[in-house]
N, C-alpha and C positions, 0 to 999 in steps of 0.2 A: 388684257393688261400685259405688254410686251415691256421688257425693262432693257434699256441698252447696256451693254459690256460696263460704260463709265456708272451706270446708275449702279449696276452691282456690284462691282467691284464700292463704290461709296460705302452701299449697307454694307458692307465687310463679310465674306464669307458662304456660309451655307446657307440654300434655298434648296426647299426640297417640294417641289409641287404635289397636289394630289387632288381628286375629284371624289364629290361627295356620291356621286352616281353610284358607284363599285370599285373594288379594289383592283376589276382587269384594266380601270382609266388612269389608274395611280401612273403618277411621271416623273421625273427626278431631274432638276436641274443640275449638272453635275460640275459643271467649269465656269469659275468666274471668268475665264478668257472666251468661253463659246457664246454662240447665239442661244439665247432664249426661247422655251418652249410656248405657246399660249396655253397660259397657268388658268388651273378654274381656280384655287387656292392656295396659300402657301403658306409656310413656316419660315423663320429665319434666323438664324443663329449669327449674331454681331459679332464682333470680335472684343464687346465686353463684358463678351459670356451668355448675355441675355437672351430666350426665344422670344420672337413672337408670334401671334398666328392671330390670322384674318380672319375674322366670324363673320361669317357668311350669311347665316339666318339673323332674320329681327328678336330683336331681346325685346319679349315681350311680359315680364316677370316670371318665364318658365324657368329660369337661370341659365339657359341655352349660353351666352356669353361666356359663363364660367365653366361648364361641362365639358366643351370642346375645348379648351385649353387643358383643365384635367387633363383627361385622356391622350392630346399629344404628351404631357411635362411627361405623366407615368412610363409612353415608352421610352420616351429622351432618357428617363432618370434624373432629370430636370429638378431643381429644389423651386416649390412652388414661387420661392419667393422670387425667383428670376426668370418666372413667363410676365410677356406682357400680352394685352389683346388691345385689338384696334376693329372695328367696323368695317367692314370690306365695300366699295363700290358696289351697286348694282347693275351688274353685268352681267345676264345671262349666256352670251357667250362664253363669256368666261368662267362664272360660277355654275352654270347651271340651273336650275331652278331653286329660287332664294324664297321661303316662308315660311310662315310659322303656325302649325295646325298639322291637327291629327295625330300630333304625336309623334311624330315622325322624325323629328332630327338627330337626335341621337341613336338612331334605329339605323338612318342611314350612313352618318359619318362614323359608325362604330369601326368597323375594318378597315375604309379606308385613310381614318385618321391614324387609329394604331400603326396602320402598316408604314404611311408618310415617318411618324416618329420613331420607330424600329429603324428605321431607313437611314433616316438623319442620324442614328446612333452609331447602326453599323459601319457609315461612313467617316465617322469621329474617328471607332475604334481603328479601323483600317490607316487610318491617316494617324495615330499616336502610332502605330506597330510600325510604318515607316519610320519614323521618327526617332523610335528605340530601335530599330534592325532587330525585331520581334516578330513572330506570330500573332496575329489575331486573336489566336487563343492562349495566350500567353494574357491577353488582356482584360479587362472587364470595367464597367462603369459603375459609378454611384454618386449621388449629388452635385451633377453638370460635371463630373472630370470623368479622364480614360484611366485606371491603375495598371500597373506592371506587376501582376504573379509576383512575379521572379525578386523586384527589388524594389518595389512597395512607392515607386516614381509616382507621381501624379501632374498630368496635364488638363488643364481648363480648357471647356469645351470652347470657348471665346478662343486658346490660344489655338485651338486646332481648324477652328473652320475656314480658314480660307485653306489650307493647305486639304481638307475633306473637301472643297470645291473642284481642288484638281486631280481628283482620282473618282475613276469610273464607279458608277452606282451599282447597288448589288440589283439584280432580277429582283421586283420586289415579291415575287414568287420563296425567292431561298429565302426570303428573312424571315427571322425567327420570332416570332410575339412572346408575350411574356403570358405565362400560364397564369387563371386569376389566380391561384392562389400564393403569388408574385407579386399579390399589387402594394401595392404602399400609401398610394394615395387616394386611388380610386376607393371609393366607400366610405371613405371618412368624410368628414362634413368644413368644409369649405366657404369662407363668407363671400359673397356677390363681389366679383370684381367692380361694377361700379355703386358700391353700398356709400361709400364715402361722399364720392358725387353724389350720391342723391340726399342722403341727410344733410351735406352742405351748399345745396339748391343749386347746382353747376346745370345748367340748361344742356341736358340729354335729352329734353319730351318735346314732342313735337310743338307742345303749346309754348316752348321757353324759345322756339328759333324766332330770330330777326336777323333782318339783310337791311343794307343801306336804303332809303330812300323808300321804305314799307308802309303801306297803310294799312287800315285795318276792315275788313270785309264781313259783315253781315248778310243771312240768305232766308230768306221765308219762302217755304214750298204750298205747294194747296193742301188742307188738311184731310184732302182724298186724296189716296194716287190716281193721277190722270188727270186732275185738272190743271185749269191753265192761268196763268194770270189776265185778265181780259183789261184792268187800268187802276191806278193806283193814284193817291195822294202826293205825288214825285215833289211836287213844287215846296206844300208845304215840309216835306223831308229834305230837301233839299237849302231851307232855310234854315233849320235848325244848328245851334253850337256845333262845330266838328265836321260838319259833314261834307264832303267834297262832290259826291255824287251819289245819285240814284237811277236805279234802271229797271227793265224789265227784259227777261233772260226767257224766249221759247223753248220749252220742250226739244230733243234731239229726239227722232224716228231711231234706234238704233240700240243693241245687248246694253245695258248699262248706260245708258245714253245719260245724258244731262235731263234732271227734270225741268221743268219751267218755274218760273218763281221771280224775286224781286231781290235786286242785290242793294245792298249800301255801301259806300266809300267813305272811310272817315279817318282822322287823325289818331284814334283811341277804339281801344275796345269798346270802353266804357259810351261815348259819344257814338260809335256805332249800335248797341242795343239798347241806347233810350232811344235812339232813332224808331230802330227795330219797335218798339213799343207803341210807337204813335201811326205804325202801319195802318193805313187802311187801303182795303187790296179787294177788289170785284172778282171774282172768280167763275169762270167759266168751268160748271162740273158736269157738260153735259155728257161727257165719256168718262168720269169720276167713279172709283168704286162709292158700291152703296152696301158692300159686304155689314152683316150683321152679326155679330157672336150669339149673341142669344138665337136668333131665330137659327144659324145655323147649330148650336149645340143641340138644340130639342130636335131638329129633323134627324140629325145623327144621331142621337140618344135613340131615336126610336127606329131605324135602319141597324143599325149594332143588335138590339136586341130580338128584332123581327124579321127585316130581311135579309138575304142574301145578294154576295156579289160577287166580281170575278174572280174564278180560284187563280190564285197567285204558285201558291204549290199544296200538293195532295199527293202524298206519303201512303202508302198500304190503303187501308180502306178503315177510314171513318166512320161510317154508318155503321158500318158493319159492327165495330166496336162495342158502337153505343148500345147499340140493339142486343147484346150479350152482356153489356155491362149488371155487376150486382146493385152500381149505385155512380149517378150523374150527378152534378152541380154546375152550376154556370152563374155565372155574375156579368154587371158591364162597368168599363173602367173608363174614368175621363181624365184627359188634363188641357189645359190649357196653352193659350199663345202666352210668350213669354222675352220680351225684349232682353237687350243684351248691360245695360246699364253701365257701363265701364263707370272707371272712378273720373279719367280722362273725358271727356265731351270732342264730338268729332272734329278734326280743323287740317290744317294742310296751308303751307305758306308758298306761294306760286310766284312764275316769274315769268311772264311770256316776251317775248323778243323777238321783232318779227317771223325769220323760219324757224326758232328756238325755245326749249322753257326746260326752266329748273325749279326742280319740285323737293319742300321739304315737307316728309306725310310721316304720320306715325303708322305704318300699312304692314299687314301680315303675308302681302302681296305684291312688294314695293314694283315690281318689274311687269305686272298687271297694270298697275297705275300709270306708269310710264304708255300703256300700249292705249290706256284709255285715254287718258290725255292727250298723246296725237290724234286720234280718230277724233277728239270734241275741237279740237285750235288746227285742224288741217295738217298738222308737222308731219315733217317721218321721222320716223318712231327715233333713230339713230339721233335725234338731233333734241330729244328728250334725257335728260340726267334725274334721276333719282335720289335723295339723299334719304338714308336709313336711320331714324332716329330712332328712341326708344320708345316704347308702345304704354302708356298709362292702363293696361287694361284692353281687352279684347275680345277673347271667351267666341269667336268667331268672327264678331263686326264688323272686324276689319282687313277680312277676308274681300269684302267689298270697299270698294275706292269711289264712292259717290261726291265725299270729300273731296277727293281730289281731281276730279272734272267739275264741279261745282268753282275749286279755287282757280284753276285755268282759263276756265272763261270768263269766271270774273276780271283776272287779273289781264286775259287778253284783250276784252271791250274796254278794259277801264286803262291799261296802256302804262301800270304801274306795278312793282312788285302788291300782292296782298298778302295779308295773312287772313285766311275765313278760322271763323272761329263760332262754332256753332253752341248752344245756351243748353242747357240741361231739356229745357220744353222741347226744343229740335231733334234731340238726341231719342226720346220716349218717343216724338209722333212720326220721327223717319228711320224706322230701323228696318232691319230685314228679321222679323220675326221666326221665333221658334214654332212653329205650328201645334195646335192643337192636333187634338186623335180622341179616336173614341173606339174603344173594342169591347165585343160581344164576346166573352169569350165559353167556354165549356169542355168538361173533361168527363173523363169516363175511368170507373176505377174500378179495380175487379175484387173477388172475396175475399182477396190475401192482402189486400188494400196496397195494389199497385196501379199505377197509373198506366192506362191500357191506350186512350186517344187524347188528342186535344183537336181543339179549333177554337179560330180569330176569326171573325168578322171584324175588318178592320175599315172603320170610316173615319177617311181624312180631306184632303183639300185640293185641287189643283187648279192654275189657268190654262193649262195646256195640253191637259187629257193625262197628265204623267203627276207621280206624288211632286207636293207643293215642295220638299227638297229632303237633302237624303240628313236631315234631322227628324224625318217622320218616315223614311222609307224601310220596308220589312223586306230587309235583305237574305239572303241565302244564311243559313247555319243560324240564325236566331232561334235563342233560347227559345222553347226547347226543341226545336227542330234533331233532328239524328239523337237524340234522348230517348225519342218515345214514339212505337212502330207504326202509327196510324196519326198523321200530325194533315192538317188543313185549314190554309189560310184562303181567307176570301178578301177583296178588297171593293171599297163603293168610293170612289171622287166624289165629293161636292165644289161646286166651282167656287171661287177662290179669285179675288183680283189685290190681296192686301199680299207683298210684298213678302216672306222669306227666305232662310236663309241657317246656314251651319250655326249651331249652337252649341256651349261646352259638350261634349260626348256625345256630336250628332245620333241622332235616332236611340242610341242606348241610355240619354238621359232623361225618352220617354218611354221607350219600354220594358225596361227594368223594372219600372214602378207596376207596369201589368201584370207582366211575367212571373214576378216575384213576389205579390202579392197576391195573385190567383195559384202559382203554386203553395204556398203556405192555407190555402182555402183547401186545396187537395190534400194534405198532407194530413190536416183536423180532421177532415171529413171521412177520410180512410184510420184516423184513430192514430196516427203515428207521430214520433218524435219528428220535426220537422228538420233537423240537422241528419240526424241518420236518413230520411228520406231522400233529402238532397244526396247523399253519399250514395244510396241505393241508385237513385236515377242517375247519377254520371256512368254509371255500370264498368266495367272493364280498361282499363287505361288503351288506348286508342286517339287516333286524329280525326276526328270530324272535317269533315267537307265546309268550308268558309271560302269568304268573301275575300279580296285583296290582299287583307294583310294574315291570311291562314285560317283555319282553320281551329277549335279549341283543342286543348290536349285535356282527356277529361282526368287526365294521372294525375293534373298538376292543380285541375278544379279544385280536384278532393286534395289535394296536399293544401289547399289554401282556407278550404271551408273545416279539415276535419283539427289546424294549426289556430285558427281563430274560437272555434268552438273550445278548444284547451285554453285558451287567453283568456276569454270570456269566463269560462268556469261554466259553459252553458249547461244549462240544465239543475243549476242550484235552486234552492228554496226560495224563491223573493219575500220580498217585504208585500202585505197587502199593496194594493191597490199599484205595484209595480211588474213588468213587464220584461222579457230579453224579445227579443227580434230578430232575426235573421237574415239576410239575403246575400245572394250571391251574384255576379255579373261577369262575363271575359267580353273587355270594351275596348278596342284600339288596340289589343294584342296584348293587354295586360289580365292577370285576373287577378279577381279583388272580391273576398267575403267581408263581409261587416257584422257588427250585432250592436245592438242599439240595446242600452238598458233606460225604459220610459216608468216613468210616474205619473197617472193620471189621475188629477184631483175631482172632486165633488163640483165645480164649475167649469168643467172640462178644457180647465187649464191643464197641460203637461209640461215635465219637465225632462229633456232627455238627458239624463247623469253621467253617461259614458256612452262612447265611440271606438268600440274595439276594430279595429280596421288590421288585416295583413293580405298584402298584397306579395304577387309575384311577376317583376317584369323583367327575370333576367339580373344581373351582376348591376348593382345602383353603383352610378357614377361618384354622385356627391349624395350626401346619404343624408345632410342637414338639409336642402333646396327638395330631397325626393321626399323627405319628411312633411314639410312645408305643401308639397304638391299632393299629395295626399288628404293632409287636417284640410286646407282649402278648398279640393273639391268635395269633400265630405259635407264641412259647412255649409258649402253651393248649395249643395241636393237636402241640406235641411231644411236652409230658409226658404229655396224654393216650391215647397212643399205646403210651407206656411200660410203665406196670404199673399204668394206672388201669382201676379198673374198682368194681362193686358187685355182689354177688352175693345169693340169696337162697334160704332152705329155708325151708317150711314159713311163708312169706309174711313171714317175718323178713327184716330186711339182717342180711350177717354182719359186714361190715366198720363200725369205729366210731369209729375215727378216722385220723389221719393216718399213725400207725403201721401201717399196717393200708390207706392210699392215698397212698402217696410222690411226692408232689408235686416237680416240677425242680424243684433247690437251682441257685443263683445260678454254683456252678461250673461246674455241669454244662451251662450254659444258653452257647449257643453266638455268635458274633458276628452278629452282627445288621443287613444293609444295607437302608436303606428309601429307597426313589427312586419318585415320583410323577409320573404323567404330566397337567400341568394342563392338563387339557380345559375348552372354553366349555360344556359338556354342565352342566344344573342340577346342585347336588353331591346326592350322596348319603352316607349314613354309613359310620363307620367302627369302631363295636363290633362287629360280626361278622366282612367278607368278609374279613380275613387271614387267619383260622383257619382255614375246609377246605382250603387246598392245600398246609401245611404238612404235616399225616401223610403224603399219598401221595408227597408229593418225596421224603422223607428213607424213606419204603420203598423208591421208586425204585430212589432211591440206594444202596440197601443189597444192591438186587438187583448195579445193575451193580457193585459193587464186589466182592460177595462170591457173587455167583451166587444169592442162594436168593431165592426168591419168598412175599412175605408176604404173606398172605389173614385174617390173623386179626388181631383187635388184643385187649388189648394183645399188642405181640410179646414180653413179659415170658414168653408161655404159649411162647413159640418157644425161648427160651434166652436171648434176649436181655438185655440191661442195659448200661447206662453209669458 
């Protein structure tokens, strides 16, 4: 995005670019009278005072929109009330890599957002000290003005920035950040920049866009993956109220390719899915999964606890362990496949134009879609636009763009803007699933009742000899890996042709529940407090060896399990027939202990009464949104826990909607305490790591209150319910 002299000179004044990559990318546009840099993003100071800054990632209710604004206002010294924000273009050239997942956005615009708004400050101040025939340090800022030391003058940052355009930009090496304990804005809690639009229903959601001359598009896929449409009732759908067309769409050979399926063309939603209704549709499933959940749980149930498989890693010597241990235990842990349900249902409004198309997706991958979509309509890529809306919901799903090659081709064969707009049933039977697992697991404990080895026999899923996705993958440094001197994972595939994919707190939103509930089996069994045990086994403050985004710091484990166990009051006297819980998890670079206090009645109903949750991700941006992001995934990893799940015959889902995956109702949903420990440590996010230590606390709990030991989720299969 190049802006000409006249266009900058318009916006009035300061532009100070910067790159979300690192703070070596940071750039500074310095002269409204020079040429222009190619910006990955920018800030802007008008000449009516106002910033604003381009949000670059999708707003996908993690409050990303309002965080990054934060954090520039705080270095500006900015009064919140005069940031604006706007949605940036998707422009990987220019941005860089735009999405929403892992947790990662504020992790990576920390520094180099900071440093952009120090930037833009320093160049204010420099630019009022011309102005008074002052010092720089003679100067200082606070709420958008420069003050004068000396004679208590104030200039508006509005009156300064064009005059901060024409003087050279500092190294943003020498600029000075502001120390936290400096901050003013940051940590306080801040309401969603677009809270307003949304309670007053202003079309930000992907399902509120419309373009001139739109119809509306319906899509029915085979209820295997892999089949194919072989002929359809077209004539009679084609007669029916509304409907303009009907067709039949082949499969694409190709990553992410179009499936095959049956499109409809109609004037309405509504006249497109009673269409959709009257479908009847031949299928060809002779390359169709015929995957079975049942049959494959019992071959796995019974490989988990009997055989072995490839070692994955093997730490000191395990056998060796066990063979000296004073006392062994071992259990097997399941869970299930698990769809993503957003509130939103998938859809994407398409525009193809002979070499062209313009795409409105609610996508956590906007700039993914764009590349998928040329590859399905022939384009080059360059002659694809992306528009960024805002996301209903996502929790991964929309990490994939099936949507939006679905809406492409529709809209290219049929020669007319669409809007596809997929029905709740579509949404349950075509997801990219969270995968099942199933581990074997065993520990070995010595006479002082320390935990001496462990091992996973870990049986999961693949089509292509590799884990079915790194929501089920047992990566480097998983708990309890470098904990404990003799550690051994094995792994066994079962094939796998049913579709997954990243779900909230890939891979740690399924084995936390293992982890954490088979260590709490070690901790009874060796006779110990289960919160000091946890403290015992982080052993010495230290960096553990990890994955991508680092490794644990176990100082800060225990700062967060020994902070929560004081909140909890753990270890008090319960009420009969109630329970505390415990678990701990470091997920996505966050850590995060829980303690769950459960009630379990005489029909083994329970009731979980509190949620003591403290986490540690670093200096919280907006501390109301981090609040929020925390009670949310906690709730997640309850109800998931409960009677969610997805099943499948004959490579079908069976469940298809909410009646069918009862999601926690608001009564059922427990009180909720969230205490953060602000560390100087860079922040990290907060859409995943609350979620994995919620299920095994409140199993915990369930053990010590009512005795029985859960291994399986949902515990729905157990008796259970709330």
């Amino acid at each position: 995005m190049t802006l000409s002299r006249r266009d900058l000179l318009k916006s009035g004044g300061l532009i100070v670019a910067f790159s979300f990559a690192g703070p070596t990318l940071l750039r500074a546009a310095t002269s409204a009278k020079g040429a222009q840099t190619q910006l990955n993003a920018w800030i802007r100071i008008s000449d009516d005072g106002v910033a604003t800054l381009y949000a670059t990632h999708p707003e996908i209710g993690q409050g990303i929109k309002t965080a990054l604004p934060m954090i520039l206002a705080e270095e500006l010294d900015m009064p919140w009330e005069r940031v604006r924000v706007e949605q940036s273009p998707v422009d990987g050239n220019t941005y860089g890599r735009q999405a929403a997942g892992g947790s990662m956005s504020v992790r990576l615009a920390w520094t180099p957002l900071r440093t952009a708004g120090a930037t833009a400050r320093a160049m204010l101040v420099a630019a009022a000290a011309t102005e008074w025939g002052t010092s720089v340090e003679g100067c200082y800022t606070e709420n958008g003005t420069v003050v004068n030391r000396e004679t208590g003058a104030r200039l508006d940052y509005g009156d300064l920035a064009e005059r901060a355009a024409d003087l050279p930009a500092p190294d943003p090496a020498t600029v000075k950040l502001k120390d936290n304990s400096e901050f003013k804005l940051l940590g306080t809690r801040v309401s969603g920049v677009d809270n307003h639009s949304i309670v007053t229903g202003d079309p930000l959601f992907g399902i509120d866009q419309t373009v001139p001359g739109m119809r509306y598009a319906s899509y029915t896929r085979s209820p295997a993956t892999g089949g194919e449409a072989k002929s359809a009732n077209l004539d009679l759908i084609k007669d029916m109220p509304g409907i303009e067309d009907a067709f039949i769409l082949e499969s694409k050979d190709a990553p992410r390719a179009l499936r095959g399926g049956v499109a409809i063309i109609a004037n309405s939603t509504w006249a497109a899915m009673r269409a959709k209704r009257n479908l009847q549709i031949e299928w060809d499933s002779s390359a169709a999964s015929t995957d079975n959940w049942d049959a494959l749980l019992d071959e796995a149930l019974e490989l988990a606890s009997n055989g072995s498989g490839d070692a994955l890693y093997n730490d000191g010597d395990a056998d060796a362990a066990f063979a000296t241990a004073a006392k062994s235990i071992s259990g097997t842990y399941a869970y299930p496949f698990l769809p993503h349900a957003p509130l939103e249902p998938q859809n994407c409004t398409a525009w193809v134009q002979g070499d062209s198309a313009e795409i409105w997706a609610p996508s956590q991958l906007p700039a993914n879609g764009a590349t998928l979509a040329a590859r399905t309509c022939g384009l080059d890529e360059n002659k694809v636009t992306v528009h960024q809306t805002r996301i209903g919901g996502g929790f991964g799903r929309r990490l994939a763009n099936d949507y939006v090659v679905e809406a492409v081709a529709i809209s290219q064969r049929a020669g007319v803007p669409v809007k596809l707009q997929w029905t709740r049933e579509d949404d349950f039977a075509n997801d990219f699933y969270r995968p099942g697992g199933i581990h074997g697991l065993s520990a070995a404990i010595s006479a002082d009742g320390k935990m001496t080895a462990w091992k996973d026999h870990f049986v999961t899923f693949s089509g292509d000899g590799k884990s079915a996705s790194r929501s089920a993958a047992m990566g480097e440094g998983v708990q309890p890996q470098h904990l404990v001197d003799n550690y051994r994972i094995d792994q066994t595939l079962l094939p796998l042709t049913i579709p997954t994919g990243a779900w909230r707190a890939p891979a740690s939103n399924a084995l936390s529940f293992t982890t954490n509930g088979f260590l709490h089996e070690v901790s009874v069994a060796a006779g110990r407090d289960h919160l000091e045990f946890m403290l015992e086994l982080m052993g010495e403050t230290r960096e553990l060896p990890g994955g991508r985004r680092g490794g644990m710091n176990t100082g800060r484990a225990k700062d967060v399990i020994a902070e929560v166990g004081r909140r909890a009051n753990w270890g008090r006297k319960m009420p009969e027939n109630h329970g505390q819980g415990l678990a701990y998890y470091y997920s996505h670079g966050g850590y995060f202990a829980e303690v769950a206090e459960v009630e379990v009645m005489a029909d083994k109903k329970i009731k979980v009464h509190k949620l003591t949750i403290v986490g540690d991700v670093g200096p919280i941006v907006n501390l109301g949104m981090a609040e929020h992001q925390a009670i949310g995934g906690a709730v997640d990893g309850f109800s998931t826990m409960l009677g969610l799940q997805v099943t499948f015959n004959n490579g079908a889902v069976n469940e298809s909607n909410f009646h069918e995956y009862p999601m926690l109702r608001m009564p059922q949903a427990p009180e909720v305490a969230v205490h953060f420990i602000q560390s100087d440590n860079p922040p990290t996010g907060l859409g995943e790591p609350a979620l994995p230590p919620a299920a095994p606390a409140i199993c915990n709990a369930i053990f010590s209150a009512g005795g029985e030991r859960l291994r399986e989720l949902p515990i729905s299969k157990s008796g259970y319910s709330v």
